[in-house]
N, C-alpha and C positions, 0 to 999 in steps of 0.2 A: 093128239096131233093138231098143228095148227099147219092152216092152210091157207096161204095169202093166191087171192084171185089177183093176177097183174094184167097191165097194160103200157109196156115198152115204146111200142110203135101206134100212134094213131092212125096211121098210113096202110095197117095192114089190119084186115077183118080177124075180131077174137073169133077163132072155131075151129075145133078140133079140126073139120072137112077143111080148110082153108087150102085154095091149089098153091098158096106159096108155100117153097119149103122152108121149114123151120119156123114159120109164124106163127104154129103153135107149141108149148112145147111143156110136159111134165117133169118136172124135175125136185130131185129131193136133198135135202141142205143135211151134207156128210163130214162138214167141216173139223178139225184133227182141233185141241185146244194150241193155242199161238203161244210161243216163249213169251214170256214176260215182259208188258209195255205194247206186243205187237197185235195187231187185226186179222182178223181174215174178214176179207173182200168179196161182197155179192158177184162182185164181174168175176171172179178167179174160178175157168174152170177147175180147179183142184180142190173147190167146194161144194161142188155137185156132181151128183150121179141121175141115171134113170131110175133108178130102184133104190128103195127106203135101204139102208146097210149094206148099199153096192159100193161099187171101187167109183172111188172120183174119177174126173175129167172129162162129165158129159157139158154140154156147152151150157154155159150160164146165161142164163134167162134174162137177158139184158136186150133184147129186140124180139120182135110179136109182142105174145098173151101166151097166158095158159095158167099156169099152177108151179107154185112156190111151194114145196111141204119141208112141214119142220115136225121132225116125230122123234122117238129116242132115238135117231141115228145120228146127232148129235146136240151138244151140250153151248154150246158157242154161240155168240150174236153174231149176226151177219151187219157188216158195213157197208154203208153206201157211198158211192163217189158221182153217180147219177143220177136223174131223176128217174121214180119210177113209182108210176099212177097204180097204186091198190085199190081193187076194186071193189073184194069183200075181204074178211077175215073172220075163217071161220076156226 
């Protein structure tokens, strides 16, 4: 499994405890392979779930911190269209 440490928002404290909602947030990259010539998209909740081989459409990790995981629950690279500061990779 690889596991991208992110940082979306500087504005908001990385940590799980953080009082704002949704500033931190786990999510795991479930993305379906794209027809031929096309992407799937880091922002696109229909690439993320909360759980490793759960059903997509949890909110994609595109503001806060938290955790990016990419495990066998998918095969696919993720595309970027914004910036977004990794912190480790492990």
């Amino acid at each position: 499994m690889t596991v991208l440490s992110f940082e979306a928002s500087a504005a908001v404290a990385c940590s799980k405890k953080s009082s704002t909602p949704g500033a931190y947030v786990d999510r795991f990259w479930v993305a379906d392979p794209p027809p031929s010539g096309e992407k799937r998209w880091w922002h696109d909740n229909a690439n993320w779930s909360e759980e490793s081989g759960g059903s997509p459409g949890a909110s994609a990790p595109t503001n806060g911190c938290g955790k990016a995981r990419f495990d066998g629950g998918s095969v696919v690279n993720a595309s970027l269209l914004q910036v977004i500061e990794f912190i480790s990779l492990r």
